[in-house]
MARNU-613610 format. One record per residue (C-alpha): x, y, z. Coordinates in nm, 3 decimals, always signed. Layout:
N
east / north / up
X / Y / Z;
...
***
This chain:
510
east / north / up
+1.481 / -3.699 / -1.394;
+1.362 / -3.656 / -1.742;
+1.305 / -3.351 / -1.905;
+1.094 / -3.230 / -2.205;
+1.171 / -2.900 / -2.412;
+0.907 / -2.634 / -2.307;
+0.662 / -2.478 / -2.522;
+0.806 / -2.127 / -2.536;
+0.745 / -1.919 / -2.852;
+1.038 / -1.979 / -3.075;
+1.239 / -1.652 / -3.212;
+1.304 / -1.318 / -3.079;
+1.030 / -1.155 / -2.832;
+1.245 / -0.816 / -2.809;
+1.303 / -0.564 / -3.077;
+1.595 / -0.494 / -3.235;
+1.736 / -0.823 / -3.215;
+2.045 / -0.680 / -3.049;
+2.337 / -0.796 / -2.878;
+2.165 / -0.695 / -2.534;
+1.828 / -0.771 / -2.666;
+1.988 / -1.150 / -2.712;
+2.135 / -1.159 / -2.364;
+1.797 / -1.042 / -2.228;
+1.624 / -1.300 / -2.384;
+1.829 / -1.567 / -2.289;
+1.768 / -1.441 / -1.913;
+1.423 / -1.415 / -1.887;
+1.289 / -1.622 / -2.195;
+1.566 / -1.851 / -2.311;
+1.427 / -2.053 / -2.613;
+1.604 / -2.367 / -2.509;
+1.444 / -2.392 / -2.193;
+1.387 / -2.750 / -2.053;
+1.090 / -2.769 / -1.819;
+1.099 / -3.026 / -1.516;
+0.954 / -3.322 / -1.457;
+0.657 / -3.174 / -1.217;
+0.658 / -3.294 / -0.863;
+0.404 / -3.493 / -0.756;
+0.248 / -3.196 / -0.532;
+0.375 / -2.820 / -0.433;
+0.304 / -2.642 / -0.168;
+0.263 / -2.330 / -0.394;
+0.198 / -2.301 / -0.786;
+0.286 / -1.962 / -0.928;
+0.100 / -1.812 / -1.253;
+0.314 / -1.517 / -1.360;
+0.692 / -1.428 / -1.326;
+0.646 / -1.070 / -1.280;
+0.751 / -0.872 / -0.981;
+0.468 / -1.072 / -0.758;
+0.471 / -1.373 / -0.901;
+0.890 / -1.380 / -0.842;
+0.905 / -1.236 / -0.521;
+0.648 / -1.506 / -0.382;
+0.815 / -1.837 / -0.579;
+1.162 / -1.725 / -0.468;
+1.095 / -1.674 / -0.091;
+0.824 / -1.951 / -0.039;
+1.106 / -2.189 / -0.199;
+1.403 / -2.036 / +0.057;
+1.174 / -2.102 / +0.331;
+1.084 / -2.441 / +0.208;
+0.825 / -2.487 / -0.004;
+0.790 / -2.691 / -0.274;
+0.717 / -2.419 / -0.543;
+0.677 / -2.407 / -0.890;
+0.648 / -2.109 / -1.110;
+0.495 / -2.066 / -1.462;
+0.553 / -1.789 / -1.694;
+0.462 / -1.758 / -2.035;
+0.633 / -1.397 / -2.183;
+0.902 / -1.273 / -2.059;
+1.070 / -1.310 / -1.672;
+1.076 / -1.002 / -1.486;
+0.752 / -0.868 / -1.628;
+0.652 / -0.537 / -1.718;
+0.893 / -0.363 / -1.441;
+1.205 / -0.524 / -1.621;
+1.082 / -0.512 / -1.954;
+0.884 / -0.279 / -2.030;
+0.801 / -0.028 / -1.747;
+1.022 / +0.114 / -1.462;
+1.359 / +0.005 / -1.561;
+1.325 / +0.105 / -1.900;
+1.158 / +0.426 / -1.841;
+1.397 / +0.559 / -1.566;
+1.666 / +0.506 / -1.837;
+1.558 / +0.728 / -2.096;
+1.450 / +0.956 / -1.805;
+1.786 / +1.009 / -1.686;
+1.902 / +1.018 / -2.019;
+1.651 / +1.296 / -2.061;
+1.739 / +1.546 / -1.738;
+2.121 / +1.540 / -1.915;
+1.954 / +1.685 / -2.202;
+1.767 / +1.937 / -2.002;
+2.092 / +1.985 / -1.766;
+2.265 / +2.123 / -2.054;
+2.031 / +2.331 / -2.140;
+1.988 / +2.502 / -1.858;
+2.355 / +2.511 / -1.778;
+2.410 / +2.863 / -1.810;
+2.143 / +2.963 / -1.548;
+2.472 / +2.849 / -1.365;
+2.780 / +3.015 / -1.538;
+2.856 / +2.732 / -1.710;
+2.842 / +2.762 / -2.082;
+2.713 / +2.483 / -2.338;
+2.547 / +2.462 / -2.630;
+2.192 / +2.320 / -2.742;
+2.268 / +1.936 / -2.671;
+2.307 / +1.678 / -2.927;
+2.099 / +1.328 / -2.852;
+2.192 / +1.065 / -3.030;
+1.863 / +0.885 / -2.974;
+2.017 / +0.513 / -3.135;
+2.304 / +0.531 / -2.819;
+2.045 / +0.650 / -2.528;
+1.831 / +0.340 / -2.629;
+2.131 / +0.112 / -2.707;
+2.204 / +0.267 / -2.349;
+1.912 / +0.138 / -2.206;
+1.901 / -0.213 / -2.342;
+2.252 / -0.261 / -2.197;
+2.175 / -0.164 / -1.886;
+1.799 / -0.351 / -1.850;
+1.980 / -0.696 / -2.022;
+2.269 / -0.604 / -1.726;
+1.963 / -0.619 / -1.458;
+1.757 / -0.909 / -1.602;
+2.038 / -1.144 / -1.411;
+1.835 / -1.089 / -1.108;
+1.523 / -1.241 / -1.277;
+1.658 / -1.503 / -1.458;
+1.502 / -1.842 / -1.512;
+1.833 / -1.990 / -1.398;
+1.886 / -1.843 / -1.080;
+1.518 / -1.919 / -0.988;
+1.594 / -2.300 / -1.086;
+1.925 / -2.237 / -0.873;
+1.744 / -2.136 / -0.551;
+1.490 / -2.444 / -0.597;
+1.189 / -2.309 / -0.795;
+1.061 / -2.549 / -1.068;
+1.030 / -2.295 / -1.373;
+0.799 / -2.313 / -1.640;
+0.791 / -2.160 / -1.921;
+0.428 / -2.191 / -2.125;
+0.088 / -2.083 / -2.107;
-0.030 / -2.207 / -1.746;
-0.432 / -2.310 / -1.732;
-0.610 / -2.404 / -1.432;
-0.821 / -2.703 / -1.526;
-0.980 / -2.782 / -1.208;
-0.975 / -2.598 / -0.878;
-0.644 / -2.781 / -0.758;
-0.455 / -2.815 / -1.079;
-0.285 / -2.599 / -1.340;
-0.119 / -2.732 / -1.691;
+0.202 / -2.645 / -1.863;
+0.326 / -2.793 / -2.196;
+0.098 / -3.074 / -2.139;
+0.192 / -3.115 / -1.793;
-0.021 / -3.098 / -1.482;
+0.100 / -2.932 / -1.175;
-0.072 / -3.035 / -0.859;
-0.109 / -2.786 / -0.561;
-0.197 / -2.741 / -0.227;
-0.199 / -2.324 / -0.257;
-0.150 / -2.131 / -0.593;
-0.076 / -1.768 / -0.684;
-0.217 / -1.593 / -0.971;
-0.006 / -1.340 / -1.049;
-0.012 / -1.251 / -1.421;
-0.002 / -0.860 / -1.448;
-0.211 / -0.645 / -1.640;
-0.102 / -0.487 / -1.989;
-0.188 / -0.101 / -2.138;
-0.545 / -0.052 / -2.239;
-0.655 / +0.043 / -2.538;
-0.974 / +0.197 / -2.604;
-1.168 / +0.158 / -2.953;
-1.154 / +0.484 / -3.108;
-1.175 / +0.525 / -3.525;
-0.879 / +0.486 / -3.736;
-0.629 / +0.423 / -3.424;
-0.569 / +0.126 / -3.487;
-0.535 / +0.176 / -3.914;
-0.275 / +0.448 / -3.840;
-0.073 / +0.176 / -3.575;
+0.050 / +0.332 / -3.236;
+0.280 / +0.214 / -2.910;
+0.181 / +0.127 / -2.579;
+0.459 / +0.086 / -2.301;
+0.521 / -0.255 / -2.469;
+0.659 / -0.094 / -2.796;
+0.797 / +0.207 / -2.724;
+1.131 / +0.117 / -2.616;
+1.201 / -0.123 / -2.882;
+1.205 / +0.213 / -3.093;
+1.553 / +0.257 / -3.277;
+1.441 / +0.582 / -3.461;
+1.331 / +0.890 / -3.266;
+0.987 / +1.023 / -3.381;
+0.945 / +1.371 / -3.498;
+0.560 / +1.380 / -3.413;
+0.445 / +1.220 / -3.082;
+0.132 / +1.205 / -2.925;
+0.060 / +1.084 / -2.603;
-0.263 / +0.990 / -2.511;
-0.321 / +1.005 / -2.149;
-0.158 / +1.215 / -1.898;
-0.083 / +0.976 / -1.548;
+0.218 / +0.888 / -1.484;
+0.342 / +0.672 / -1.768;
+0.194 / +0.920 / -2.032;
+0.369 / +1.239 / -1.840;
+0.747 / +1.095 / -1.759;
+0.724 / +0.980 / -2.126;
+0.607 / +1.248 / -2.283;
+0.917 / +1.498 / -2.074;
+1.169 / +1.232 / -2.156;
+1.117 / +1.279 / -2.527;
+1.068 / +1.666 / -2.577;
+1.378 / +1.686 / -2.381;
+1.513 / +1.460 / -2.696;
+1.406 / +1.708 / -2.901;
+1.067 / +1.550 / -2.985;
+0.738 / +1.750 / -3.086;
+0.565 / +1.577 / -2.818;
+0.142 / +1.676 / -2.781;
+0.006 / +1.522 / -2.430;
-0.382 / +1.468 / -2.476;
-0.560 / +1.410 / -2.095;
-0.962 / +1.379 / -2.097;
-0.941 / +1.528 / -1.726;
-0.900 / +1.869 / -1.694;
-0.583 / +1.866 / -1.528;
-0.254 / +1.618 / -1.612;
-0.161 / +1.311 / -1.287;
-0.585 / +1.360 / -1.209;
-0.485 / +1.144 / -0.892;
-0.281 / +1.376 / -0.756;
-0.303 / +1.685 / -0.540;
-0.400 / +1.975 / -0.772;
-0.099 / +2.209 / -0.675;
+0.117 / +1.866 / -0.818;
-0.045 / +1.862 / -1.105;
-0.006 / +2.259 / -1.175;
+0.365 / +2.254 / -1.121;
+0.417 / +1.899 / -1.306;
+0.194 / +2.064 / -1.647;
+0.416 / +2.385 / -1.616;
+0.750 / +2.188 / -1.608;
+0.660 / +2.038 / -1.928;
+0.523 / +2.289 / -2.101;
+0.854 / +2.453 / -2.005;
+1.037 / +2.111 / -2.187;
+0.810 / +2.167 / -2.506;
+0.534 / +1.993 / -2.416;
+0.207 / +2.077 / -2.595;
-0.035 / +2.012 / -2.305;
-0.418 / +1.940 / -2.448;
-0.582 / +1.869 / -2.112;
-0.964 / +1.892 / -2.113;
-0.968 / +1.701 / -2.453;
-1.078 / +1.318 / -2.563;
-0.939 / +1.174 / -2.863;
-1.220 / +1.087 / -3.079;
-1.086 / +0.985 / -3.419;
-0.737 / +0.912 / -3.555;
-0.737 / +0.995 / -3.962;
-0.441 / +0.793 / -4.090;
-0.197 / +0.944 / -4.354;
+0.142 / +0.905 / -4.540;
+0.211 / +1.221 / -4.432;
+0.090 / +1.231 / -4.044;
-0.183 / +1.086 / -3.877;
-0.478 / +1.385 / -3.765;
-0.575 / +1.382 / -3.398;
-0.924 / +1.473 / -3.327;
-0.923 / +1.603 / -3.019;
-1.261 / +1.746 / -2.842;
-1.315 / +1.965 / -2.519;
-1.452 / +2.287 / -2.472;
-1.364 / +2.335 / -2.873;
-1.262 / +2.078 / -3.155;
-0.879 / +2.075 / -3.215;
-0.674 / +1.893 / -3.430;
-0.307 / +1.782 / -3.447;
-0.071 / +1.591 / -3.696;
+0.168 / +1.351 / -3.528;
+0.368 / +1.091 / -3.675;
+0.374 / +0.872 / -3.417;
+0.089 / +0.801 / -3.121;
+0.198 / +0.637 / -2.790;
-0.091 / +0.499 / -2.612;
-0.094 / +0.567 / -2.181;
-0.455 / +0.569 / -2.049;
-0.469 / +0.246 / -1.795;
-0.401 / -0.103 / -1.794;
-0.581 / -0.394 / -1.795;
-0.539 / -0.711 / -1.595;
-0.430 / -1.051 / -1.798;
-0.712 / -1.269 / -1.653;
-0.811 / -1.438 / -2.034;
-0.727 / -1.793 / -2.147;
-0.631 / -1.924 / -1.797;
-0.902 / -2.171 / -1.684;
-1.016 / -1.923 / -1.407;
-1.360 / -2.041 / -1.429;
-1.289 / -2.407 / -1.394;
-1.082 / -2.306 / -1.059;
-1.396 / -2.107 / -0.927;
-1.186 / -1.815 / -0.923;
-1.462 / -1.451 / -0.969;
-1.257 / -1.190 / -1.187;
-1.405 / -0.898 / -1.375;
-1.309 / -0.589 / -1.519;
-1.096 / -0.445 / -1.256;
-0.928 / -0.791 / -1.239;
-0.904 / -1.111 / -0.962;
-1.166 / -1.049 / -0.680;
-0.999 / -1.116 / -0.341;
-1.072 / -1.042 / +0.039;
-0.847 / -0.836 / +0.246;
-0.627 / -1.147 / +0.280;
-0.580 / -1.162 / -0.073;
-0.788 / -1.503 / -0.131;
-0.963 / -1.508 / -0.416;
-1.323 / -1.710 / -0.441;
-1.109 / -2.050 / -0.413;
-0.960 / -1.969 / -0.103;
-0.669 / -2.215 / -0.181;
-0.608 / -1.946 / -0.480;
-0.459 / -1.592 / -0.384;
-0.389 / -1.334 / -0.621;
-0.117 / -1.060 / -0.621;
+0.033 / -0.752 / -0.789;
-0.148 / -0.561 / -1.130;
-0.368 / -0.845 / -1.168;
-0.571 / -0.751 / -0.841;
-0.501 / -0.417 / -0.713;
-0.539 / -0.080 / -0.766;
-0.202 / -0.036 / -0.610;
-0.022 / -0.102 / -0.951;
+0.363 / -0.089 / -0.814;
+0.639 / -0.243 / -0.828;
+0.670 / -0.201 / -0.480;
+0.347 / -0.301 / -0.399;
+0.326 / -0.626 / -0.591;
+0.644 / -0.729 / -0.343;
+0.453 / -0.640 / -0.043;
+0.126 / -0.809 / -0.158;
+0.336 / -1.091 / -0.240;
+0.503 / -1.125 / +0.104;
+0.093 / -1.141 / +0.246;
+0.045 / -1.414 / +0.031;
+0.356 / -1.622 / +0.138;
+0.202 / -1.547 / +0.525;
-0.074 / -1.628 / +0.480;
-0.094 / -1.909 / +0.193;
+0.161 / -2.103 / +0.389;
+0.190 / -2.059 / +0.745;
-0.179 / -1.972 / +0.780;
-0.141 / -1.618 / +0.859;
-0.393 / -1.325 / +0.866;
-0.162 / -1.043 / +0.694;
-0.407 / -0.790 / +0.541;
-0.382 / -0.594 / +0.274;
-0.572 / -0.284 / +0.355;
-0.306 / -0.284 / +0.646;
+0.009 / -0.224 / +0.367;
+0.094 / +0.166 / +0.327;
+0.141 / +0.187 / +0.004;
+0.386 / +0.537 / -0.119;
+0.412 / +0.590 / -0.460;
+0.608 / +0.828 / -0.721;
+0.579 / +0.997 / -1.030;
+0.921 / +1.039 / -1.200;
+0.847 / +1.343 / -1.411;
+1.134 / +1.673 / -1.344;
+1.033 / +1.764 / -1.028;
+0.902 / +1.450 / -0.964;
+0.573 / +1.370 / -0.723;
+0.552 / +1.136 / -0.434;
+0.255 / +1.058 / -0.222;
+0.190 / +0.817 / +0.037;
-0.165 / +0.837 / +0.270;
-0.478 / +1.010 / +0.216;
-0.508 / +1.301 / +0.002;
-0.757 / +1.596 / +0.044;
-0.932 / +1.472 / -0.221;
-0.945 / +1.118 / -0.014;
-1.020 / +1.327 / +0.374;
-1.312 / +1.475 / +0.192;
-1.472 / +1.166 / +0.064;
-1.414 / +1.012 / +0.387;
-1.543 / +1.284 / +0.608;
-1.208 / +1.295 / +0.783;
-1.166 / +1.607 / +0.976;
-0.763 / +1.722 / +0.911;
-0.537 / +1.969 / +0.922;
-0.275 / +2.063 / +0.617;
+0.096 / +2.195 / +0.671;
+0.300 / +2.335 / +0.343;
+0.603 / +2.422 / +0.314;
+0.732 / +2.563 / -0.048;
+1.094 / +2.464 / -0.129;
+1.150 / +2.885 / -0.245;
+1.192 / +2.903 / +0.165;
+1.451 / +2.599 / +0.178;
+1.770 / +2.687 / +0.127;
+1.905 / +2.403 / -0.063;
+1.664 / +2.410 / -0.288;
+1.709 / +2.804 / -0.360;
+2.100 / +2.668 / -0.442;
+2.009 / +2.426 / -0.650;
+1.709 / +2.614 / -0.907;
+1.513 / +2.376 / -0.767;
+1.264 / +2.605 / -0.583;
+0.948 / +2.513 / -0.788;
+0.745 / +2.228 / -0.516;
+0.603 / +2.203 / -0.207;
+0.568 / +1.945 / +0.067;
+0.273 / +1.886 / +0.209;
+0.142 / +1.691 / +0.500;
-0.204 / +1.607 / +0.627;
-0.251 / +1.556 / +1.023;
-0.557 / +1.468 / +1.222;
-0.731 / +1.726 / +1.317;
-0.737 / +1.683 / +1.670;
-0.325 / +1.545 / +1.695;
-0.021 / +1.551 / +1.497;
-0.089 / +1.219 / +1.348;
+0.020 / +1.226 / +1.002;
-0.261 / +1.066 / +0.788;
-0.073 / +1.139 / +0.435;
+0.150 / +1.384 / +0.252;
+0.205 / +1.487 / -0.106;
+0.590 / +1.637 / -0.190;
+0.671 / +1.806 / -0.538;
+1.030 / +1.825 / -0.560;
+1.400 / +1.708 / -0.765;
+1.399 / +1.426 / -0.564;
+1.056 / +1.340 / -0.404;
+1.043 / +1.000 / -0.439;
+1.357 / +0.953 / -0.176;
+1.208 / +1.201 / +0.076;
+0.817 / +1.035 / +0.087;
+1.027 / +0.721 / +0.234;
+1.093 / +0.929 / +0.539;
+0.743 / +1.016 / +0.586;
+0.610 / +0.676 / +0.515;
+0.890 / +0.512 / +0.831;
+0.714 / +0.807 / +1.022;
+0.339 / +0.722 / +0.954;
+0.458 / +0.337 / +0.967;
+0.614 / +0.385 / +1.338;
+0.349 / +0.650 / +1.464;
+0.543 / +0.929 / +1.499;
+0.348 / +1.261 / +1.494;
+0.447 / +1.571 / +1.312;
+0.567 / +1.741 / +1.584;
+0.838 / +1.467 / +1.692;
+0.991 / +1.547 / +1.303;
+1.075 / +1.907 / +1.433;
+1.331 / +1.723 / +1.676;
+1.531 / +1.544 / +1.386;
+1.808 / +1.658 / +1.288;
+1.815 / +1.686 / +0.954;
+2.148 / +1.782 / +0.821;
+2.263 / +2.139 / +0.652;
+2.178 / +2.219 / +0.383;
+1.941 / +1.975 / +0.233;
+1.590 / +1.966 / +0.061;
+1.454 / +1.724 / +0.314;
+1.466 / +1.976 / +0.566;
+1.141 / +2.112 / +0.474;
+1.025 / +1.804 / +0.618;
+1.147 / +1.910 / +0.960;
+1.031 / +2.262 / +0.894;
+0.714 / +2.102 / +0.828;
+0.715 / +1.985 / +1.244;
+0.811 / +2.336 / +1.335;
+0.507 / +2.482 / +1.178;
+0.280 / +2.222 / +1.340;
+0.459 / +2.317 / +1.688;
+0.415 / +2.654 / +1.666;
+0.026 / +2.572 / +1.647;
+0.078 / +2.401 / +2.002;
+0.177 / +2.782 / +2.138;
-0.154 / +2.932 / +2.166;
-0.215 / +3.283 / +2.308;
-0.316 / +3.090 / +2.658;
+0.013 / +2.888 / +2.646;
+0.226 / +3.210 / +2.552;
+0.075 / +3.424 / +2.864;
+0.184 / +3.146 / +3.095;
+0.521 / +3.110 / +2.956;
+0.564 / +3.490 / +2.944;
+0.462 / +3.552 / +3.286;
+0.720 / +3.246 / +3.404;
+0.984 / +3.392 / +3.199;
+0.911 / +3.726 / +3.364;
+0.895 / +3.595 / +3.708;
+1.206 / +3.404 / +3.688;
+1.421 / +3.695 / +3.523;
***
């Protein structure tokens, strides 16, 4: 088989050109990548190598399929590169900081902590270049994925090109991602400023930082780096910080970063940047005009799906706005074309990009009917506590007209937590209103993002609230307020009719 050298963009794509930066590379975007001869047909063409995009090529080829997969950046996508592995890194890196500091609140005695900002980063390119071996072109080519590396075009409704070279399909797969949004305010982009896709190619910590945009990205990042020792000012146009989320979240979330430092501006819009040597001036404007000097602005407001420059049109493929327009089976408007992950959800996870992925492989190949209103979809916010969610939220019940019932339980009443200093959070679960079915649940909490999985396996396998009362949950953790949680709701079952009965049984069987 003969082999031509692909078109991928020569040089570094990573800053600093590191050691680990190098190894990275070589992973996920190896200059001296030879693409394959294409076959003469697939079964399954692949347009992106993010978290979709890899989880479909690499299981469609173990089960078979003749798959090929292009990507034109980097392997692994923005979870690898630029998003959760990266983030979680200088998160962790972070709650040392903040451990120290709050060490004596536990009789032991340290000082104000030193953060060498060059070794946390250095840190986390390490340990992201150490990962990237699970995303690597070579161990796709390995399990029998043709990889390309180039910008892939659809040029007619079967048919997508690479480097000059056509690949022929029965089924394809767009799944290309979406990248932070920036929106076109005055002198922004004159004074320069970081979006997820900069920030942690930083080798110098910034004295100033602004972060516009309080979700999730904007609020982990903006903790991670006042614990650094940052000046960090979090702008948010809503009036609260995580707007998504249940309004008790967002309360605790805003006061655990003011308590890091955080200069929370919620209720404010950035209208104009005014560059300078000396600091750039934030215009912020609410309820009053404000303004702030930063030195360096991180962008965090949305993302955008990567639908440009890739023949969509001539494959009859409808996109707009919010992205790839698909039915419930994830088909777009060629229904040999499916899209999955960022690119056509609003379910912008890691997590869910596998999931959406595995639909596609059902049903692109084997004809299935998997839908994608049917995946239930958790998600968490990694801030300290963090917030996890999976389900309906009131907000959601409301706009639905679904009738429900809420149980909280506050983790100052769980005993672990009260041990730990960890007693600031809830956990919160919304039932039917006429059964224990759970419908969703919201928990604010150290580690909330491994107790919504138990909930989700619950709501998955139809198990009511009241069934979690008769779990053993072992002593003393913070989970248990999840079983608490099923006590409450079984104590509603014991009504003033049921407790004359039992009395009067009780009574006559003394």
């Amino acid at each position: 088989m003969s082999e031509t050298t692909s078109a991928a963009q020569e040089g570094p794509l990573l800053t600093p050109w590191d050691a680990h930066n190098q190894r990275l590379q070589a992973l996920v975007h190896p200059t001296d990548w030879l693409n394959p001869d294409p076959a003469d047909r697939y079964n399954l063409v692949v347009v992106g190598g993010g978290t979709a995009g890899l989880v479909t090529a690499i299981a469609a080829a173990g089960l078979g399929a003749k798959v090929a997969m292009v990507e034109r950046h980097l392997l692994g996508g923005d979870c690898l590169n630029t998003g959760c592995v990266p983030s979680k890194a200088l998160i962790r890196a972070g709650r040392a900081a903040a451990d120290v500091r709050r060490a004596a609140q536990f009789g032991v005695t340290a000082g104000e902590p030193v953060v060498d900002f060059g070794a946390v980063m250095e840190r986390m390119r390490r340990l992201r270049a150490d990962i990237a071996v699970h995303d690597s072109a070579e161990r796709f080519r390995d399990a029998g994925v043709d990889v390309f590396i180039g910008e892939g075009r659809f040029t007619d409704r079967r048919t997508v090109e690479v480097d000059g070279r056509s690949l022929r399909f029965k089924s394809a797969v767009i799944a290309t991602g979406a990248r932070a949004f920036v929106p076109q305010i005055p002198g922004l982009a004159e004074a320069g400023y970081l979006t997820n896709e900069g920030i942690f190619g930083l080798t110098e910590q910034p004295r100033r930082l602004a972060v516009i945009g309080a979700g999730p990205i904007g609020c982990e990042l903006a903790q991670t780096f006042a614990r650094f020792g940052t000046e960090v000012t979090l702008v948010e146009l809503a009036e609260r910080i995580l707007p998504k989320e249940d309004p008790d979240a967002s309360r605790i979330v805003a006061s655990a970063l003011r308590a890091d430092g955080v200069d929370v501006r919620d209720g404010h819009a950035l209208t104009e940047v005014k560059p300078g040597e000396a600091g750039h001036t934030l215009v912020l404007v609410g309820a009053d005009t404000q303004e702030v000097v930063v030195d360096t602005i991180l962008v965090a407001i949305g993302r955008a799906p990567n639908v440009e420059g890739m023949g969509l049109e001539r494959a009859g493929v409808e996109f707009g706005r919010k992205g790839v327009v698909v039915d419930d089976f994830m088909r777009t408007t060629n229904t040999r074309i499916y899209a999955a992950g960022d690119v056509a959800s609003r379910y912008q996870f890691t997590h869910a990009a596998d999931f959406m992925a595995r639909l596609v492989i059902r049903n692109a190949l084997f004809a299935g009917r998997g839908r994608h209103s049917a995946l239930l979809v958790p998600w968490a916010t990694y801030t300290d506590p963090e917030v996890a969610h999976v389900g309906l939220t009131l907000a959601d019940a409301e706009e639905r007209g679904v009738a429900i019932r809420t149980f909280t339980e506050t983790f100052d009443h769980v005993d672990r937590a009260i041990l730990e200093g960890e007693t600031e959070g809830f956990a919160r679960i919304h039932v039917a209103a006429d059964s224990d079915r759970i419908l969703g649940a919201t928990i604010v909490a150290a580690h909330a993002g491994e107790m919504i999985n138990e909930i989700t396996v619950a709501m998955k396998a139809g198990m009511g609230l009241g069934e979690l009362a008769s779990v053993i949950h072992p002593y003393p953790t913070q989970a248990e307020a999840l079983r608490k949680l099923g006590d409450q709701y079984n104590r509603t079952r014991l009504t003033p009719t049921v407790a004359g009965l039992m009395k009067r049984w009780l009574a006559w069987t003394r």
